[in-house]
TIVEX-763311 format. One record per residue: residue number from 1; y negated, z negated, x of N, C-alpha, C, CB in turn. Coordinates in Angstrom, 1 decimal. Glycine has a CB too. Example, Ala and Ser with C-alpha at 12.3 -4.5 7.8 and 13.67 -1.06 7.14 Angstrom:
BEGIN
k 1 | n_Y 5.7 | n_Z -7.8 | n_X 13.2 | ca_Y 4.5 | ca_Z -7.8 | ca_X 12.3 | c_Y 3.3 | c_Z -7.8 | c_X 13.2 | cb_Y 4.5 | cb_Z -9.0 | cb_X 11.3
k 2 | n_Y 2.2 | n_Z -7.1 | n_X 12.8 | ca_Y 1.1 | ca_Z -7.1 | ca_X 13.7 | c_Y 0.0 | c_Z -7.9 | c_X 12.9 | cb_Y 0.6 | cb_Z -5.7 | cb_X 14.1
# end
This chain:
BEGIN
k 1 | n_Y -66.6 | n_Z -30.0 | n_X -50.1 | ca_Y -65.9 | ca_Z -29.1 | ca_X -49.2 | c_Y -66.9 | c_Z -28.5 | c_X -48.2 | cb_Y -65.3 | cb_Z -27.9 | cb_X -50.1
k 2 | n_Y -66.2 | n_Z -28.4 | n_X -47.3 | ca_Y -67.2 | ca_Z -27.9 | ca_X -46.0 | c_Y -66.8 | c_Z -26.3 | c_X -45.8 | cb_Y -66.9 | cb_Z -29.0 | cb_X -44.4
k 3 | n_Y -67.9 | n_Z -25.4 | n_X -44.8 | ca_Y -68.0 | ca_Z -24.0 | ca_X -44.9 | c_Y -66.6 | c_Z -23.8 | c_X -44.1 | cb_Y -69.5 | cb_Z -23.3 | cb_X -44.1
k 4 | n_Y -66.7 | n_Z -24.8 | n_X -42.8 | ca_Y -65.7 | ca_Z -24.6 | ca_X -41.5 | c_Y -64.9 | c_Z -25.7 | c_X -42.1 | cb_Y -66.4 | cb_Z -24.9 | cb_X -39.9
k 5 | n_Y -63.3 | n_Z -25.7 | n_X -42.0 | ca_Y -62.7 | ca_Z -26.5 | ca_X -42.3 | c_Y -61.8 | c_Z -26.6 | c_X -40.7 | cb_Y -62.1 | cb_Z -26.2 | cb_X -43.8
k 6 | n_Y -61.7 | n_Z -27.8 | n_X -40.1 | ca_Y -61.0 | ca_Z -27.8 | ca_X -39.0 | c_Y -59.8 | c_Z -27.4 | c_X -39.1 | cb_Y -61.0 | cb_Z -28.7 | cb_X -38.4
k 7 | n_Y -59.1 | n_Z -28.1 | n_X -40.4 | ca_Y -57.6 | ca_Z -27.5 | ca_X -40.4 | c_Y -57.6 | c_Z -26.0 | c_X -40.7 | cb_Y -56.5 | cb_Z -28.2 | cb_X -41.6
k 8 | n_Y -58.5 | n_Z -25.1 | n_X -40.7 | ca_Y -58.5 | ca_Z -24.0 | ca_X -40.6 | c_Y -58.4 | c_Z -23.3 | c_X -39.3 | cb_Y -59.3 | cb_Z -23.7 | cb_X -41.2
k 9 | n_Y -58.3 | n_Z -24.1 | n_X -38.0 | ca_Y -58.0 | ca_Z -23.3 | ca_X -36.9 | c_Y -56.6 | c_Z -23.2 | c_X -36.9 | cb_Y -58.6 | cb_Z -23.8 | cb_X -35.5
k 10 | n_Y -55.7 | n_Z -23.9 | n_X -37.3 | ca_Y -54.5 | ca_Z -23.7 | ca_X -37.3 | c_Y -54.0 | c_Z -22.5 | c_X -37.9 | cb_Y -53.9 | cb_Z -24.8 | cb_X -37.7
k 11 | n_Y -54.9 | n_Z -22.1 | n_X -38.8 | ca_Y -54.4 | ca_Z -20.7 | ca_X -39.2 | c_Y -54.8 | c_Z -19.4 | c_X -39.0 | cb_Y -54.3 | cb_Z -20.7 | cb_X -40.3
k 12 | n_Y -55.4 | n_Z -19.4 | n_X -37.7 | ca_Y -56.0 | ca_Z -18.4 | ca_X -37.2 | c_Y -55.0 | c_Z -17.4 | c_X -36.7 | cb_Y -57.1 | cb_Z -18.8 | cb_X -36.1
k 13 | n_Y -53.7 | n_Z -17.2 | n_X -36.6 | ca_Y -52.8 | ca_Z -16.6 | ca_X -36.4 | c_Y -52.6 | c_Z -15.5 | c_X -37.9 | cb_Y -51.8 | cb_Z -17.5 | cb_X -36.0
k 14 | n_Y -53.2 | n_Z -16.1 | n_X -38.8 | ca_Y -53.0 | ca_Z -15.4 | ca_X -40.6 | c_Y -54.4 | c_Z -14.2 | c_X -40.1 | cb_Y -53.7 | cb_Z -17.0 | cb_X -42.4
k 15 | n_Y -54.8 | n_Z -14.1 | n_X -39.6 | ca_Y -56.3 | ca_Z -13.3 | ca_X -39.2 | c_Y -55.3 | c_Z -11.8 | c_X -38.9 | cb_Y -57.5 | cb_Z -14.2 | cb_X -37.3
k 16 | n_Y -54.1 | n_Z -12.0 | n_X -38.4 | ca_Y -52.9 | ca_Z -11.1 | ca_X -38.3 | c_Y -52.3 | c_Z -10.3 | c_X -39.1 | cb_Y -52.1 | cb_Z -11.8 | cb_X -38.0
k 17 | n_Y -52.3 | n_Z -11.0 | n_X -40.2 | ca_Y -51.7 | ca_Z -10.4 | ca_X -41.4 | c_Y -51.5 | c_Z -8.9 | c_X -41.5 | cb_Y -52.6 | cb_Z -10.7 | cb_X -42.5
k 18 | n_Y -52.2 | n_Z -7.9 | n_X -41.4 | ca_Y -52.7 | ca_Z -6.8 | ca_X -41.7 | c_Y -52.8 | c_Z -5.3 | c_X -40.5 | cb_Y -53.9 | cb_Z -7.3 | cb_X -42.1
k 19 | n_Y -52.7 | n_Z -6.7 | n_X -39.3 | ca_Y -52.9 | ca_Z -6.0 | ca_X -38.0 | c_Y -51.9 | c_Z -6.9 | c_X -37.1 | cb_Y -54.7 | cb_Z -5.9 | cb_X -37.4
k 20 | n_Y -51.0 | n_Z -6.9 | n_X -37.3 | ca_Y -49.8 | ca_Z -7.7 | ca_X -36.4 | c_Y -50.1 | c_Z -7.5 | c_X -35.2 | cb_Y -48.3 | cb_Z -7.3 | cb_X -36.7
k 21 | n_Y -50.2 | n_Z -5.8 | n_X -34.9 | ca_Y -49.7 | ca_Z -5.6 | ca_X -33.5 | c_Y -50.9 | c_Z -5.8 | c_X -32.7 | cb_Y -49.0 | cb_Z -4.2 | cb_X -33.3
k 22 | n_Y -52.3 | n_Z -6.0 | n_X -33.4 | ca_Y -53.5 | ca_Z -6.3 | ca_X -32.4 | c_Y -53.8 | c_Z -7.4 | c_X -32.3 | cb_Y -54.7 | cb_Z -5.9 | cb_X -32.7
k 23 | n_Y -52.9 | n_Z -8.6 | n_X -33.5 | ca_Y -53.7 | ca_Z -9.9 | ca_X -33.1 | c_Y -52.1 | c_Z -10.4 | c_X -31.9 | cb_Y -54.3 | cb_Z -11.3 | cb_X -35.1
k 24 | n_Y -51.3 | n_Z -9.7 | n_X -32.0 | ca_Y -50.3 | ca_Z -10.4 | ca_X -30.9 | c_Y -50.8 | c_Z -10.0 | c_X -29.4 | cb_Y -48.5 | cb_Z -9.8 | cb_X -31.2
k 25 | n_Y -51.4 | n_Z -9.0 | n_X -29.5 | ca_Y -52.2 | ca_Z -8.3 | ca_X -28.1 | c_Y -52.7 | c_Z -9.0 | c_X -27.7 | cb_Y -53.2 | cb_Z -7.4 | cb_X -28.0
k 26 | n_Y -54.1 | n_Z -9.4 | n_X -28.5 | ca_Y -54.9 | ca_Z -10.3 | ca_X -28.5 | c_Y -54.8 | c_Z -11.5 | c_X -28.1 | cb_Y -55.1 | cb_Z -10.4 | cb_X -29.4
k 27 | n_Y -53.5 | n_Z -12.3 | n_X -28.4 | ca_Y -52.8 | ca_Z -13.4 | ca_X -28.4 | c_Y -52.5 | c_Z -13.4 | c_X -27.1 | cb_Y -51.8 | cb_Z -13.5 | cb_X -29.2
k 28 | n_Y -51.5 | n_Z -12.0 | n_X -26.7 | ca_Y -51.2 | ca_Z -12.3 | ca_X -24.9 | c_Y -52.0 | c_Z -12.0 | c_X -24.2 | cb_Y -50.1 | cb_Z -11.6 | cb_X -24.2
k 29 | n_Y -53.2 | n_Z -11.8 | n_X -24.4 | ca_Y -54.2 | ca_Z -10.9 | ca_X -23.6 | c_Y -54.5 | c_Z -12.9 | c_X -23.4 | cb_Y -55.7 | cb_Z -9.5 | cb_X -24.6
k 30 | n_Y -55.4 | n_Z -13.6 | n_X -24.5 | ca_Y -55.8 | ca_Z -14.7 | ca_X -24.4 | c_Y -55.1 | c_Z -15.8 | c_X -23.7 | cb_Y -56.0 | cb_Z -14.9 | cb_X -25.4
k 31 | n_Y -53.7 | n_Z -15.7 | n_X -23.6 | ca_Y -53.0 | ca_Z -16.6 | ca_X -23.3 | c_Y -52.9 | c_Z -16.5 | c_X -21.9 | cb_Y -51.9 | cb_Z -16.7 | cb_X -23.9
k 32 | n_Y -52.8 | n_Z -15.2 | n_X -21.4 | ca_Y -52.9 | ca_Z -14.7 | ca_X -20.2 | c_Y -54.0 | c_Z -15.3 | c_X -19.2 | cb_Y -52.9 | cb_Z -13.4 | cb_X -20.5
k 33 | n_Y -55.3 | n_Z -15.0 | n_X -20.1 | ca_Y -56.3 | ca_Z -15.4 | ca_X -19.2 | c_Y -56.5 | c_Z -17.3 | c_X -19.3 | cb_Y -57.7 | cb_Z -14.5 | cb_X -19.6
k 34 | n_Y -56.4 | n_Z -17.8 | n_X -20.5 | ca_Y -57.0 | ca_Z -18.8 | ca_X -20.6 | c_Y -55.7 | c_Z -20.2 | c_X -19.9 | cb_Y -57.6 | cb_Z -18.7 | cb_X -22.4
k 35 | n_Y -54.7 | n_Z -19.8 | n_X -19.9 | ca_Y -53.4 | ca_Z -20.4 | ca_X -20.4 | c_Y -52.5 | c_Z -20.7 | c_X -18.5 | cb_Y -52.4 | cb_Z -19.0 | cb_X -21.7
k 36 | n_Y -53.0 | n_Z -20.1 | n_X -17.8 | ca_Y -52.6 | ca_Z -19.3 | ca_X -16.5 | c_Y -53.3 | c_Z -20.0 | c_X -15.7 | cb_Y -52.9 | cb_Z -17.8 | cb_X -16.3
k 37 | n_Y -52.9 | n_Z -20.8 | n_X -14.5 | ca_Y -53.5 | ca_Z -21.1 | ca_X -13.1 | c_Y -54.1 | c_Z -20.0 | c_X -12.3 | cb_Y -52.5 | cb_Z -21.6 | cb_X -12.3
k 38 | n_Y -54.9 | n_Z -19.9 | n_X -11.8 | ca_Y -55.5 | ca_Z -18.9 | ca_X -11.4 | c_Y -56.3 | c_Z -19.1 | c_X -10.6 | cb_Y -55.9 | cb_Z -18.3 | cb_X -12.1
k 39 | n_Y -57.3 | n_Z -18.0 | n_X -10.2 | ca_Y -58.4 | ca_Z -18.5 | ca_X -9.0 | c_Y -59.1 | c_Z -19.4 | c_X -10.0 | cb_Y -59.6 | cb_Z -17.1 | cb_X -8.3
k 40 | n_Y -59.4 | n_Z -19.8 | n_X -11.5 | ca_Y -59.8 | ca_Z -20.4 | ca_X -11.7 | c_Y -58.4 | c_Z -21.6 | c_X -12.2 | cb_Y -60.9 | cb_Z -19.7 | cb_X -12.3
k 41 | n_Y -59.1 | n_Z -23.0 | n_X -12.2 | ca_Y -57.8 | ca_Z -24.0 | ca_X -12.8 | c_Y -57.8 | c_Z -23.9 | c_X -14.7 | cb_Y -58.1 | cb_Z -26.1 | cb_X -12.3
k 42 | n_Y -57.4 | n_Z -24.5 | n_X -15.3 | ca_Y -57.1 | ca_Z -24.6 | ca_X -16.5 | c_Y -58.3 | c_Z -25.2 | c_X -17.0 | cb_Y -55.9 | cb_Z -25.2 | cb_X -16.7
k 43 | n_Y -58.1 | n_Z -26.6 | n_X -16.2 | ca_Y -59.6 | ca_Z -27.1 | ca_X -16.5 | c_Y -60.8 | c_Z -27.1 | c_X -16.1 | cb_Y -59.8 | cb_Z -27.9 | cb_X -16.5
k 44 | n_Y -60.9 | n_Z -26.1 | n_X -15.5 | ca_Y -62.1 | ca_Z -25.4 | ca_X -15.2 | c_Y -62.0 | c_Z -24.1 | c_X -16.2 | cb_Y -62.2 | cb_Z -25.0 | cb_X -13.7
k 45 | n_Y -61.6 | n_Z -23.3 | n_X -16.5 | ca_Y -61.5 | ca_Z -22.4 | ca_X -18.0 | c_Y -61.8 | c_Z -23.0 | c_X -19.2 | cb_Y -60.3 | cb_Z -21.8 | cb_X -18.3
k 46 | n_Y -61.1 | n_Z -24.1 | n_X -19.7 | ca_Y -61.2 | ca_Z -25.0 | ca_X -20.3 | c_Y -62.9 | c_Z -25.4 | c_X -20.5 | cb_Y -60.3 | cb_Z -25.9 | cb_X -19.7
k 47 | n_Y -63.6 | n_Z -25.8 | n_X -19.4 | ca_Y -65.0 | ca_Z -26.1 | ca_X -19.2 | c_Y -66.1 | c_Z -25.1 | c_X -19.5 | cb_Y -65.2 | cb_Z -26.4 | cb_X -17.9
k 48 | n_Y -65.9 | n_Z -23.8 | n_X -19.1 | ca_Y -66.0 | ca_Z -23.0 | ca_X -19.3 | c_Y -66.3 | c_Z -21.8 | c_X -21.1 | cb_Y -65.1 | cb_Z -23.0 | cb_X -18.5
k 49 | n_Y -64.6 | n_Z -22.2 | n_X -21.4 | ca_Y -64.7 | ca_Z -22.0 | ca_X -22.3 | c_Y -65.7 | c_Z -23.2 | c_X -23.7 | cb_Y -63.5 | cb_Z -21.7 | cb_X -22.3
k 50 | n_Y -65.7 | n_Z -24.1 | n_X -23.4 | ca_Y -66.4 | ca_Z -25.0 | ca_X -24.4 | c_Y -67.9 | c_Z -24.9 | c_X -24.2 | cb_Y -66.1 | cb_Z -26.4 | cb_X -24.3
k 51 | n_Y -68.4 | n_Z -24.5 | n_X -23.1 | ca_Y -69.4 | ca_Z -24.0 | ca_X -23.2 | c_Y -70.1 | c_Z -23.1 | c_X -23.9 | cb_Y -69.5 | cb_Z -23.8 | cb_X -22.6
k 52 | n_Y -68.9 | n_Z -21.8 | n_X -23.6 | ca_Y -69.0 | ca_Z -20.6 | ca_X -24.7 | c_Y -68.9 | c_Z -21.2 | c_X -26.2 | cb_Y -67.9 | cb_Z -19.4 | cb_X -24.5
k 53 | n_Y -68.4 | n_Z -22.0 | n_X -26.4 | ca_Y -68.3 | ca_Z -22.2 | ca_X -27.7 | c_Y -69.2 | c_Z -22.6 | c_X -28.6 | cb_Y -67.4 | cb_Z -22.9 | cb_X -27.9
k 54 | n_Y -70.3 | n_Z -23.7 | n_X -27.4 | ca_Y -71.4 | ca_Z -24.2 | ca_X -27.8 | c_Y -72.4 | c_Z -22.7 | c_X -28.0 | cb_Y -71.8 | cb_Z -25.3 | cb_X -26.6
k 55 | n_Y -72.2 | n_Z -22.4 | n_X -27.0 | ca_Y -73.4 | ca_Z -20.8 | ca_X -26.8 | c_Y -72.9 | c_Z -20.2 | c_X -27.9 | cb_Y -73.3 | cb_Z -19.4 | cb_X -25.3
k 56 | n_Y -72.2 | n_Z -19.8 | n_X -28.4 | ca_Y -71.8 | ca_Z -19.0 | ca_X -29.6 | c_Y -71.6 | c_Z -19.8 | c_X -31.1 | cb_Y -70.3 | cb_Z -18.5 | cb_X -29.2
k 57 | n_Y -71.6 | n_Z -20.8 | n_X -31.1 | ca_Y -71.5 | ca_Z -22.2 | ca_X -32.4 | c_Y -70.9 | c_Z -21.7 | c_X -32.9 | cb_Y -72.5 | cb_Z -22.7 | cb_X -33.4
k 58 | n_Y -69.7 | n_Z -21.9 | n_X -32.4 | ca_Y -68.2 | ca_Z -21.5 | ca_X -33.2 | c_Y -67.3 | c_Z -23.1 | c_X -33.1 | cb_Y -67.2 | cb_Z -19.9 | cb_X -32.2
k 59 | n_Y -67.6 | n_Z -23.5 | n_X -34.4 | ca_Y -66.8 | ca_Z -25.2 | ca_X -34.7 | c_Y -65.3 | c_Z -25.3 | c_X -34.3 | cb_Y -66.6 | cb_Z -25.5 | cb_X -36.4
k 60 | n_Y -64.6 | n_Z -23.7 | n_X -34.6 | ca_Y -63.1 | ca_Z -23.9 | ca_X -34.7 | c_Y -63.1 | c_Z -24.0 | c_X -33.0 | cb_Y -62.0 | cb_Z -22.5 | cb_X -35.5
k 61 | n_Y -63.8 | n_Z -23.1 | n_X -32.0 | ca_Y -63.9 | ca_Z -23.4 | ca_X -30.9 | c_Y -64.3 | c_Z -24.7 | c_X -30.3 | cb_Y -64.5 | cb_Z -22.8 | cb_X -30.5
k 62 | n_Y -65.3 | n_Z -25.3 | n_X -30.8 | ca_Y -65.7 | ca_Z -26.6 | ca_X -30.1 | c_Y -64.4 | c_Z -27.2 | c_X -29.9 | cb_Y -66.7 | cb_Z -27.6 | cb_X -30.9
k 63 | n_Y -64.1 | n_Z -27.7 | n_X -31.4 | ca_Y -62.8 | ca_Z -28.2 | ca_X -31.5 | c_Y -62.1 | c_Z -28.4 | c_X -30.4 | cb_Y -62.1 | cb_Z -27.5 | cb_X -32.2
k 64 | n_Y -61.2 | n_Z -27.0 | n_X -30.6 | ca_Y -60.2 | ca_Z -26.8 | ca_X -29.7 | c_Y -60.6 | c_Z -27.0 | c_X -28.5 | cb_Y -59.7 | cb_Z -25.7 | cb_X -29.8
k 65 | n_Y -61.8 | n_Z -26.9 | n_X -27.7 | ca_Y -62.0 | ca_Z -26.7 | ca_X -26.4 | c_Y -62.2 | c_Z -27.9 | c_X -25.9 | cb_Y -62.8 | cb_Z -25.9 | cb_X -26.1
k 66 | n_Y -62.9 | n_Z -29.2 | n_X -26.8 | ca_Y -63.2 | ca_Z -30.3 | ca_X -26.6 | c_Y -62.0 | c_Z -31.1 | c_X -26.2 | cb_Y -63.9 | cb_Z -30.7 | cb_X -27.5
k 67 | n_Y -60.7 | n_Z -30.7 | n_X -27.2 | ca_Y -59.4 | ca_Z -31.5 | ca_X -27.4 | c_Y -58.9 | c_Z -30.4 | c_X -25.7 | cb_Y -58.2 | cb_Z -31.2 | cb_X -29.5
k 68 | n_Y -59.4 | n_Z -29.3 | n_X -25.6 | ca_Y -58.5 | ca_Z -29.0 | ca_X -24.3 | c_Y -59.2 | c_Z -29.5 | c_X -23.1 | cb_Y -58.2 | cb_Z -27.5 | cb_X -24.1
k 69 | n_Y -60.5 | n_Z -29.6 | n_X -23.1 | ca_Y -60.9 | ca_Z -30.6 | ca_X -21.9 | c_Y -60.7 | c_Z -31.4 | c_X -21.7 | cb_Y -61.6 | cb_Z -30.9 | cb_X -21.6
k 70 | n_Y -60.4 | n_Z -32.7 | n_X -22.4 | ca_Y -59.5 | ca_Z -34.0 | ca_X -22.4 | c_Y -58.3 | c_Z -34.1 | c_X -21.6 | cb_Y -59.1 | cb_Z -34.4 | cb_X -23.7
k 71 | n_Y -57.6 | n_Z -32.8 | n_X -22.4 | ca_Y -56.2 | ca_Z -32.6 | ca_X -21.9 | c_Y -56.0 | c_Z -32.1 | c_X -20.5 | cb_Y -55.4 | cb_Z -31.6 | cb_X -22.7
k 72 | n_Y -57.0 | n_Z -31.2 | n_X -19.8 | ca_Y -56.4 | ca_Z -31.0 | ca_X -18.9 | c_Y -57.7 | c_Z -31.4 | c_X -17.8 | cb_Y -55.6 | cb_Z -29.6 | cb_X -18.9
k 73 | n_Y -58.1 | n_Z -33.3 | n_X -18.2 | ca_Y -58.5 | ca_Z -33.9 | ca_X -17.0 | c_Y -60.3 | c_Z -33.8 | c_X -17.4 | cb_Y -57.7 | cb_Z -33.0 | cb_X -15.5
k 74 | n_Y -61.0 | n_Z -32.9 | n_X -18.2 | ca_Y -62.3 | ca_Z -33.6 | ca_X -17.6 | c_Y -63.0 | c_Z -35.1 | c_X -18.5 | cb_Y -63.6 | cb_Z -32.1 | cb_X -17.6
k 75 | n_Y -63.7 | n_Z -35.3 | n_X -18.2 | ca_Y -64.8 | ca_Z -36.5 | ca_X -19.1 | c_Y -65.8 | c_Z -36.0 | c_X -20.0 | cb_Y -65.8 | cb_Z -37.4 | cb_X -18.0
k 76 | n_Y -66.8 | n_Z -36.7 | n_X -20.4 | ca_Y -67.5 | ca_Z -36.8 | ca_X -21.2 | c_Y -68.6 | c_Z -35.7 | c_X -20.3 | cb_Y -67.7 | cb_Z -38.3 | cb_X -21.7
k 77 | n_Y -68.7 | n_Z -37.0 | n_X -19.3 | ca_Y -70.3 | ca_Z -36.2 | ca_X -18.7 | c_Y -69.9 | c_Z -35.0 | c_X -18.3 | cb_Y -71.1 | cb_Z -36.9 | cb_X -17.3
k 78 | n_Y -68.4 | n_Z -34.6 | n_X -17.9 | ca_Y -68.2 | ca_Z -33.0 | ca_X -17.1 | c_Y -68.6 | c_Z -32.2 | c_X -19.0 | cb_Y -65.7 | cb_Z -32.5 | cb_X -16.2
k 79 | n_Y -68.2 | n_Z -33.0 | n_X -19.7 | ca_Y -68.5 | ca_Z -31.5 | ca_X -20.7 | c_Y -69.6 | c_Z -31.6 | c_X -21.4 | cb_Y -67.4 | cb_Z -31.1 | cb_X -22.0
k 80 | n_Y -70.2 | n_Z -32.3 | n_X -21.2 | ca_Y -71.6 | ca_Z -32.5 | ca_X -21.6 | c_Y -72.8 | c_Z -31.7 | c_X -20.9 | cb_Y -71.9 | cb_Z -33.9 | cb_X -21.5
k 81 | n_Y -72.3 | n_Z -31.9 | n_X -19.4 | ca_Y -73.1 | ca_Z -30.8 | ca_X -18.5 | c_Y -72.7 | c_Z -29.8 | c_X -18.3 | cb_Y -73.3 | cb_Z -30.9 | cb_X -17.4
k 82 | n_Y -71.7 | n_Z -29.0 | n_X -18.7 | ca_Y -71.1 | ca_Z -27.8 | ca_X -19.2 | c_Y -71.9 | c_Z -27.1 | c_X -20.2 | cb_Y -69.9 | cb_Z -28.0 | cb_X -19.8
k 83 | n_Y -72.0 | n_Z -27.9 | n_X -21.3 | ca_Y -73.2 | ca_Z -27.7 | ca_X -22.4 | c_Y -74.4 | c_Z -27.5 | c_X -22.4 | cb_Y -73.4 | cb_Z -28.5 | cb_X -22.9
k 84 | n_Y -74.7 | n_Z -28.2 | n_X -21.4 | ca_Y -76.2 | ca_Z -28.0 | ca_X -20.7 | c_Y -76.3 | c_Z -26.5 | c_X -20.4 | cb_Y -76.5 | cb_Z -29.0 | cb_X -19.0
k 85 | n_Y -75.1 | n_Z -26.2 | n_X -19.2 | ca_Y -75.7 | ca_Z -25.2 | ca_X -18.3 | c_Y -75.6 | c_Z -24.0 | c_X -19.5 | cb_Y -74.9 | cb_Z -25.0 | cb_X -16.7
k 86 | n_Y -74.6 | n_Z -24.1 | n_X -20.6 | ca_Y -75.1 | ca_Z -22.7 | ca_X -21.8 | c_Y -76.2 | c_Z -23.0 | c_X -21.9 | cb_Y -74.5 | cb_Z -22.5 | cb_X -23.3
k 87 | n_Y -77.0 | n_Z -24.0 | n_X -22.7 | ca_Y -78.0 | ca_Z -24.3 | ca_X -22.8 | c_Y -79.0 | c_Z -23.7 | c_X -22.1 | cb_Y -78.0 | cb_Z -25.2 | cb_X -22.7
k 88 | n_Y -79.2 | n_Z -23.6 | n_X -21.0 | ca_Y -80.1 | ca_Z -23.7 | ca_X -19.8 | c_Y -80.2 | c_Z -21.9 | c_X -20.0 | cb_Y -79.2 | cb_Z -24.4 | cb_X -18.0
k 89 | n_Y -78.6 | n_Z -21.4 | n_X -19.9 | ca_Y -78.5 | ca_Z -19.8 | ca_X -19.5 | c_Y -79.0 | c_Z -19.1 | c_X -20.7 | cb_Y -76.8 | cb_Z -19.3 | cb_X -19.1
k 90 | n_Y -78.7 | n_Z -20.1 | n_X -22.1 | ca_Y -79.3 | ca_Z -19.3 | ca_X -23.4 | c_Y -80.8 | c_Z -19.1 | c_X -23.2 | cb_Y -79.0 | cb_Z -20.1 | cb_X -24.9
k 91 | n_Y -81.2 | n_Z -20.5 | n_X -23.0 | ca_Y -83.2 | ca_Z -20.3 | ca_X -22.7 | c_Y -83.5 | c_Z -19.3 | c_X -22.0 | cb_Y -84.1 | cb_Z -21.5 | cb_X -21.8
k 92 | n_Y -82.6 | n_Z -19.1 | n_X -20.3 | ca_Y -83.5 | ca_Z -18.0 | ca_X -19.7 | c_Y -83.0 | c_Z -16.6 | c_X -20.0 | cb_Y -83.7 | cb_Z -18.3 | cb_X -18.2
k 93 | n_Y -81.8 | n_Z -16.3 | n_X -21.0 | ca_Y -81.4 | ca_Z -15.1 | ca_X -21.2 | c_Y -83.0 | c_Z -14.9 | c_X -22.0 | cb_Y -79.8 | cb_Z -14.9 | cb_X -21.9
k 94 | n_Y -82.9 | n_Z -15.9 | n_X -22.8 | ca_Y -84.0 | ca_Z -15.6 | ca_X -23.9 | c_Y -85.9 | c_Z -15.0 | c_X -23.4 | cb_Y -84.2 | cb_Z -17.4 | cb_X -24.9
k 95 | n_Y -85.8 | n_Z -15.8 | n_X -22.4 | ca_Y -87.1 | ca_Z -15.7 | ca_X -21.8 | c_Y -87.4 | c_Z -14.9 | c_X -21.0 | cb_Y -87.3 | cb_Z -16.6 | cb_X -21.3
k 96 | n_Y -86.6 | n_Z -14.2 | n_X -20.4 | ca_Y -86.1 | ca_Z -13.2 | ca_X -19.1 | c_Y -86.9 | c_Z -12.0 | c_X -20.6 | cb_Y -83.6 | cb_Z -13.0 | cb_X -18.5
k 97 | n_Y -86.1 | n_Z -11.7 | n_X -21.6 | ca_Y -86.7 | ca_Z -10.8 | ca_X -22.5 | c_Y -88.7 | c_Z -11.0 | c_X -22.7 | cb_Y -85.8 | cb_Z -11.1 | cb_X -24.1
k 98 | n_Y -88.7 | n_Z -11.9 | n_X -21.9 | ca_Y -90.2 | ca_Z -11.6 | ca_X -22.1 | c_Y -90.9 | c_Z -10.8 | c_X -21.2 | cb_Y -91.0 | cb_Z -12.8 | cb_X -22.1
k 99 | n_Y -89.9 | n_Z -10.1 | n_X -20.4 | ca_Y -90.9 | ca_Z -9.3 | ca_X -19.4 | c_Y -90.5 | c_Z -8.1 | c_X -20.0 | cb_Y -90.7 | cb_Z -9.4 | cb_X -17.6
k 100 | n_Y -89.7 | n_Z -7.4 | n_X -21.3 | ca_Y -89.9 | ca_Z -6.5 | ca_X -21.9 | c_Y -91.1 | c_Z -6.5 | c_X -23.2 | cb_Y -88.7 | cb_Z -6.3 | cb_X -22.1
k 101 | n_Y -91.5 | n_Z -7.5 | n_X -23.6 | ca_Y -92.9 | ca_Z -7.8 | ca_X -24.6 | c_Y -94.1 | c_Z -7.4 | c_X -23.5 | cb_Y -93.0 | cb_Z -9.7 | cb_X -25.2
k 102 | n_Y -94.0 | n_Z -7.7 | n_X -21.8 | ca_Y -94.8 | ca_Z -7.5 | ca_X -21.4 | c_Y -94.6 | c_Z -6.0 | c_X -21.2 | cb_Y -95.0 | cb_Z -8.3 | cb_X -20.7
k 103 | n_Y -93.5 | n_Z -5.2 | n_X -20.6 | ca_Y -94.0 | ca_Z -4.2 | ca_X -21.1 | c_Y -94.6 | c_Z -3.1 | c_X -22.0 | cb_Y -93.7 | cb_Z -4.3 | cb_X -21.0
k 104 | n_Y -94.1 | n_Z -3.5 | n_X -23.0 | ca_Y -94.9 | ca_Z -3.3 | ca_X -24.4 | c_Y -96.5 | c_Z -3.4 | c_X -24.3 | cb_Y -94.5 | cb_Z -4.4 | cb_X -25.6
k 105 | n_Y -96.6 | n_Z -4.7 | n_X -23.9 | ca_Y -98.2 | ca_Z -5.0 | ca_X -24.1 | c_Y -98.9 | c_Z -3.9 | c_X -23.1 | cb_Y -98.6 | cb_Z -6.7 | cb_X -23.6
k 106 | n_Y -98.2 | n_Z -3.5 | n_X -22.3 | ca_Y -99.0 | ca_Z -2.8 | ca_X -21.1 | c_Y -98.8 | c_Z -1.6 | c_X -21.9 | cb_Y -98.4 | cb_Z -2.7 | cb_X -19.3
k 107 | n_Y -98.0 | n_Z -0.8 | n_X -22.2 | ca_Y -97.6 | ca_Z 0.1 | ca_X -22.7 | c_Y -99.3 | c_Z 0.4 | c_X -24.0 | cb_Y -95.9 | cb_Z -0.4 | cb_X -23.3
k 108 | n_Y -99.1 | n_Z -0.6 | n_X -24.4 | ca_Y -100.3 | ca_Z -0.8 | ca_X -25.5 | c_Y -101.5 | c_Z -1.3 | c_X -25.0 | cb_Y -99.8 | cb_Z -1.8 | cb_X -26.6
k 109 | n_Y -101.9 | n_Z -1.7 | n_X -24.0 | ca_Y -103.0 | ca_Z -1.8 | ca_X -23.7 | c_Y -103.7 | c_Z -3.2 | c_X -23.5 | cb_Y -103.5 | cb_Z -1.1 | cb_X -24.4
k 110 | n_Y -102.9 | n_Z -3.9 | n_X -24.0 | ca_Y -103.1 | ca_Z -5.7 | ca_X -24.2 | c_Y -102.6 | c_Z -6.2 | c_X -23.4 | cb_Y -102.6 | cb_Z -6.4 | cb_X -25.5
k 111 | n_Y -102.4 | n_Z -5.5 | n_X -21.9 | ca_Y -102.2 | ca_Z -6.7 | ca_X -21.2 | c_Y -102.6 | c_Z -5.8 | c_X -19.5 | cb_Y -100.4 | cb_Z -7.5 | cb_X -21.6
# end
């Protein structure tokens, strides 16, 4: 048995149970943005979103977002460089925090 079970995104609506009226919010809030032509297209949200999913390593997301880039038109290499650019933005979010260690160090005298 595995931690993430894929047929478990299908029941992400059960996450509801308890709080009906926030996961239906939730629901039109999401559908609203993700679901909707807009200044952005579908499959460009779509791209977008699988990125985040990679940046965040959320499986039930990959999933879904991989089967929705297919669907609404991109390739392999569009989501593969999609991937990248989380990639890219996680490194320098990460590295950018190094000019607060340099503060510190100044702060302390070691630099």
């Amino acid at each position: 048995m595995q931690y993430y079970e894929s047929k478990d995104l299908g029941r992400f609506a059960e996450v509801g149970k308890f709080q009906g009226r926030l996961m239906d919010q939730f629901f039109s809030y999401y559908n609203a943005v993700t679901s909707a032509e807009g200044a952005l297209s579908k499959r460009e949200k779509a791209l977008i979103a699988l990125a985040i999913a990679h940046f965040q390593q959320c499986p039930y997301c990959i999933d879904a977002y991989t089967t929705q880039c297919l669907e609404t038109g991109s390739n392999p290499d569009q989501m593969t460089e999609a991937i990248h650019v989380a990639a890219a933005m996680a490194a320098g979010m990460t590295l950018v925090h190094g000019v607060q260690m340099h503060n510190v160090l100044k702060q302390q005298g070691a630099l």
